[in-house]
C-alpha positions in Angstrom: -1.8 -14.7 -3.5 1.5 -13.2 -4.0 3.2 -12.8 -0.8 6.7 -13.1 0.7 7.7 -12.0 4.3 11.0 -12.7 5.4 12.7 -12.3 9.0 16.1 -12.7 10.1 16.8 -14.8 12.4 20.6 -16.6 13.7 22.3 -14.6 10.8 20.2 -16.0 8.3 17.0 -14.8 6.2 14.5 -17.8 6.4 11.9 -17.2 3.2 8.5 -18.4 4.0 6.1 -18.4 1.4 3.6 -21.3 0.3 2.7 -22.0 3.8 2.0 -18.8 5.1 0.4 -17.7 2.3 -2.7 -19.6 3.2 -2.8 -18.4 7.2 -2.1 -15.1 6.0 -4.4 -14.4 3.0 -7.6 -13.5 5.3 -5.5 -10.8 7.3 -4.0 -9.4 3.7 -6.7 -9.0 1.5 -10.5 -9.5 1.4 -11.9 -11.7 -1.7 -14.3 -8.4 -3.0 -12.4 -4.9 -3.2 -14.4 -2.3 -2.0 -12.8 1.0 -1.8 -12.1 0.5 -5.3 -16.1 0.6 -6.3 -16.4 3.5 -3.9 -18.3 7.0 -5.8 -18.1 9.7 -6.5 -14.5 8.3 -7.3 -11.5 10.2 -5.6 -10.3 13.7 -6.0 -13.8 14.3 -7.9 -17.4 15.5 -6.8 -19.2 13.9 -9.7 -17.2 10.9 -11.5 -19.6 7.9 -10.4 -18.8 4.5 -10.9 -21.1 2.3 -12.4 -22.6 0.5 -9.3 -21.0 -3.1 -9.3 -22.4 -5.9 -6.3 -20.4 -7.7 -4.7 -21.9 -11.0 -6.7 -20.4 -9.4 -10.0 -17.1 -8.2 -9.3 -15.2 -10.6 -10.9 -14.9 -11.2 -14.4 -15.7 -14.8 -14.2 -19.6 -13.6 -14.2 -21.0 -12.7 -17.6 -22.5 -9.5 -17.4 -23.1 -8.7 -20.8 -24.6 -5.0 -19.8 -21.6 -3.9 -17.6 -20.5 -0.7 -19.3 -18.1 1.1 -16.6 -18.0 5.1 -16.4 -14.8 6.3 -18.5 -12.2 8.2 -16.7 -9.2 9.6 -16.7 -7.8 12.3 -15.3 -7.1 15.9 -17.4 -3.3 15.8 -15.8 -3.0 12.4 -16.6 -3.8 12.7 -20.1 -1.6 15.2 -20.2 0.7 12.5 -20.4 3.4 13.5 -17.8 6.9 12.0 -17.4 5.2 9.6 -14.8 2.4 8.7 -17.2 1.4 6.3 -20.4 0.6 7.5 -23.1 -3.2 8.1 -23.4 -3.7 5.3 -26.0 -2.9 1.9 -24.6 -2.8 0.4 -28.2 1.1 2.0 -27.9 2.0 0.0 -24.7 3.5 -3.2 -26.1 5.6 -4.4 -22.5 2.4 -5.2 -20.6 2.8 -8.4 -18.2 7.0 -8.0 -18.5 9.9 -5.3 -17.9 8.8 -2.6 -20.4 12.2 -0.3 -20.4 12.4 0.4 -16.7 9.0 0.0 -16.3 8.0 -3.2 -14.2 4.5 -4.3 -15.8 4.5 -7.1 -13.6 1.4 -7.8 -11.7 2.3 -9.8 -7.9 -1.1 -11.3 -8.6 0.6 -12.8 -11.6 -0.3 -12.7 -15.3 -3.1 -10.5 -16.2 -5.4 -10.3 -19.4 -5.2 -7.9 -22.1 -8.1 -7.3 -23.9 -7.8 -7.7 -27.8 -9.5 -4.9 -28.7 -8.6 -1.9 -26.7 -5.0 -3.0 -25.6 -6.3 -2.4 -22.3 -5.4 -4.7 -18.7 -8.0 -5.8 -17.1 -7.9 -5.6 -13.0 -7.4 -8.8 -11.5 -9.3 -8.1 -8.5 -12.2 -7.7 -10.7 -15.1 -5.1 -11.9 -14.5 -1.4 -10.5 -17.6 0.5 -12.4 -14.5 2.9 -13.7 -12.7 2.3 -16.5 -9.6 4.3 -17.9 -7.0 5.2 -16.0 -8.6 7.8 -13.1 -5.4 9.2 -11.2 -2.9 6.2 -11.8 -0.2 6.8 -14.6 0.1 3.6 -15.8 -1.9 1.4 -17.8 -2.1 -2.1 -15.7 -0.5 -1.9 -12.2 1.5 0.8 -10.6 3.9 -0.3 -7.7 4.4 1.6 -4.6 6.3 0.9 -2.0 5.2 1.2 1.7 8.1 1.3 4.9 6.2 -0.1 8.3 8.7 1.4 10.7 8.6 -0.2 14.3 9.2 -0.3 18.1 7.9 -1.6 21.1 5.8 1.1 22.6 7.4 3.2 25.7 4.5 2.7 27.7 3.0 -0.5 27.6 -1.2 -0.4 28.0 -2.1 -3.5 30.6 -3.4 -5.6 27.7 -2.5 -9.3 27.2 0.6 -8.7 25.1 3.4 -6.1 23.6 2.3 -3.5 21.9 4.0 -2.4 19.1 3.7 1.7 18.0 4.4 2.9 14.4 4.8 5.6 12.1 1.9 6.5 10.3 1.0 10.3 8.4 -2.1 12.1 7.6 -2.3 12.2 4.4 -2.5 15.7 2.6 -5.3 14.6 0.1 -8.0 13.2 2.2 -6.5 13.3 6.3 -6.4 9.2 6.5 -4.1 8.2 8.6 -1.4 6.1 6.4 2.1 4.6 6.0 4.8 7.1 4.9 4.8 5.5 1.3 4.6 6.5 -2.2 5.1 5.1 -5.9 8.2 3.4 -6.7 10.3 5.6 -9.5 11.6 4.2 -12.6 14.2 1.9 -12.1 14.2 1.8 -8.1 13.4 -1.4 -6.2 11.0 -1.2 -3.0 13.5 -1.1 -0.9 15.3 2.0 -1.8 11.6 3.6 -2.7 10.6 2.7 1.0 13.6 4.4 2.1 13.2 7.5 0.0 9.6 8.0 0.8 10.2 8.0 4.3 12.7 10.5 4.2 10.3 12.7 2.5 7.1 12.1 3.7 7.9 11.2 7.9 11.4 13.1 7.9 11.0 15.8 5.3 14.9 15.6 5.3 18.1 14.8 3.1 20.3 15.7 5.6 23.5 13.0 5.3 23.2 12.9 8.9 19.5 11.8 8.9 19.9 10.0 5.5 22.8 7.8 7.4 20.4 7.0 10.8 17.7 5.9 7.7 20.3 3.6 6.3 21.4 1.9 9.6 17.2 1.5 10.5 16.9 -0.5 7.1 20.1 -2.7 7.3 17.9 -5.4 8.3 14.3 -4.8 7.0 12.4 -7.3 5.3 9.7 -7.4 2.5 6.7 -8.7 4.2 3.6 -7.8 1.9 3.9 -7.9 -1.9 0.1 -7.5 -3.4 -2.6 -6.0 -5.1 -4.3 -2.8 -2.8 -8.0 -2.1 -2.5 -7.1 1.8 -3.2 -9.7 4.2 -4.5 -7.8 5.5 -7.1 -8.3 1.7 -8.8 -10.1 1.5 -12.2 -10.7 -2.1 -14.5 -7.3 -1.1 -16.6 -5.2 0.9 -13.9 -4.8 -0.7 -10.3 -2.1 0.1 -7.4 -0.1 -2.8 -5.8 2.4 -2.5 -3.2 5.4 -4.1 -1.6 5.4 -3.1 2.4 8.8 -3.0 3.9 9.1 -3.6 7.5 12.0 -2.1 9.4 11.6 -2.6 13.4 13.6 -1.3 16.0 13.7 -4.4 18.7 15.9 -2.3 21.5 14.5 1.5 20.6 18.1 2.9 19.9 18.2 3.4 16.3 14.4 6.0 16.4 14.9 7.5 19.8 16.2 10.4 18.6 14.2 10.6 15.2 13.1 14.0 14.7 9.5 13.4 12.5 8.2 16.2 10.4 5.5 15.6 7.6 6.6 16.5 4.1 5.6 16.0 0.0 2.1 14.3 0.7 2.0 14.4 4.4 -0.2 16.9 6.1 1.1 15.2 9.9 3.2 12.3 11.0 3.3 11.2 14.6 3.9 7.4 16.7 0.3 5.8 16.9 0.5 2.8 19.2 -1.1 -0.3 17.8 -3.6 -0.8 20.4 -6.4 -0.8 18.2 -7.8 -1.1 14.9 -7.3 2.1 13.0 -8.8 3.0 9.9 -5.8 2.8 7.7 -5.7 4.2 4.3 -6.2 1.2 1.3 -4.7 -2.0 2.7 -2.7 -0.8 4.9 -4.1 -2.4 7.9 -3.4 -5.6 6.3 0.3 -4.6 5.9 0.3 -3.5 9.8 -1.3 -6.9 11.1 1.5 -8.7 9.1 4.4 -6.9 11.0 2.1 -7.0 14.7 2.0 -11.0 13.4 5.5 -11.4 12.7 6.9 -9.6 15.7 4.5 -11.6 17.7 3.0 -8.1 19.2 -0.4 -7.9 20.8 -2.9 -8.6 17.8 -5.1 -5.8 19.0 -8.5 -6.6 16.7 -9.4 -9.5 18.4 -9.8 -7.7 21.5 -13.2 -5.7 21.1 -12.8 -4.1 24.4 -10.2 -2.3 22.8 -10.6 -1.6 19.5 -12.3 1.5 17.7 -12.1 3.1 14.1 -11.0 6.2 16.0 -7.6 7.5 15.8 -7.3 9.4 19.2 -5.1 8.4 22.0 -1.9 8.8 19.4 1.4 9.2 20.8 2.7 12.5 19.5 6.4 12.2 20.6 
């Protein structure tokens, strides 16, 4: 696993990395994906994946019948700004900068199959292959901001509890962080920064832009990784790098005026009180911040915890 999550603490950032890696790799990601074998696949009504168990998701199992459903979408192929060309055979940067593209895979180097010129997923089998939604042949990077602050009013549970940004998303209503695709030639954090500007601010205001900055003086990278996202195919997969930026005292967001833009249909404070069910790997982003702030880890508490997400706080 490829993870880094950094802190600051005395003045200093401390990098932890091979040991937490271990402790942290069953809250981050699960062995299998599984929203990325999910069908009809998204944004369609009848694209279906070939059906892929769980005992033949990786690649390391011979499965000389596996023929995956061929997809990509018509404004994809179109071959936007934002998008490969439709032949991979043209793509010669894969697993390395390619121009200000960063073909880099956190899960490390990928294979490239010798025939097609097309990456092969990491995480394994998908029953899709092509590109689906994703621009990019191999991994496309987003970057996700996990903006924090100990909620107002504290529940009577056995620790802090931490609330957070989150949206609805425009596309499907999951509840989500505020994050989008990192452009060409941006780095996470300025792409965390941007996207929540547009998505949870709707806002370039040099007055709002400036309260953003002083928010993300001190954020860390906490989660760099591949995500089990639906839009995933065997030669196109989305990774992420989530950003965390917390508010210990409450000064710097008390008088952040939300509003849902670009992709977002809402945006609100949802307390972490309980599990949620959090667009791709998002939860596993979440539980790293509740983990390093040392907030209330609210899924082991059953009592508490629901898939629902009522009770939000609006304000």
């Amino acid at each position: 696993m490829s993870l880094l999550w950094t802190y600051h603490q005395q003045g200093s950032h401390l990098l932890l990395q091979s040991s937490l890696s271990n402790i942290l790799r069953s809250i981050v990601t699960t062995s299998i994906h599984t929203r990325a074998r999910q069908s009809p696949y998204v944004g369609t009504k009848d694209v279906q994946r070939t059906a892929v168990p769980d005992s033949k998701v990786s690649w390391k199992v011979n499965w000389p019948g596996y023929k995956a459903t061929e997809y990509t979408a018509s404004k994809v192929l179109k071959n936007p700004p934002w998008a490969d060309d439709p032949d991979a055979k043209k793509i010669k940067g894969f697993n390395e900068f390619d121009g200000k593209i960063d073909r880099r895979s956190f899960m490390g180097e990928y294979e490239i199959d010798d025939k097609t010129n097309r990456p092969r997923n990491p995480a394994g089998r998908t029953g899709l292959s092509g590109r689906g939604l994703l621009g990019h042949w191999g991994p496309n990077h987003a970057a996700d901001p996990v903006i924090t602050r100990w909620a107002k009013n504290q529940p009577n549970f056995k620790g802090k509890v931490l609330e957070i940004v989150l949206i609805n998303r425009k596309d499907n209503n999951h509840l989500a962080l505020p994050g989008g695709m990192i452009d060409e030639g941006e780095n996470a954090f300025v792409a965390a920064k941007r996207e929540f500007l547009e998505e949870a601010m709707n806002s370039n205001d040099d007055a709002v832009v400036e309260q953003i900055d002083k928010l993300f003086e001190n954020a860390d990278s906490i989660y760099k990784d591949y995500v089990d996202d639906p839009r995933n195919t065997d030669n196109a997969w989305m990774e992420s790098e989530a950003i965390d930026a917390h508010d210990e005292t409450g000064e710097l967001t008390k008088d952040l005026k939300l509003e849902a833009g670009d992709d977002a249909a809402k945006v609100k404070w949802v307390q972490l009180d309980r599990v949620r069910n959090l667009y791709a790997s998002h939860e596993s982003m979440v539980r790293i911040a509740v983990k390093k702030h040392g907030a209330y880890e609210y899924w082991h508490d059953n009592q508490h915890s629901s898939e629902t997400t009522d009770d939000t706080n609006n304000k």
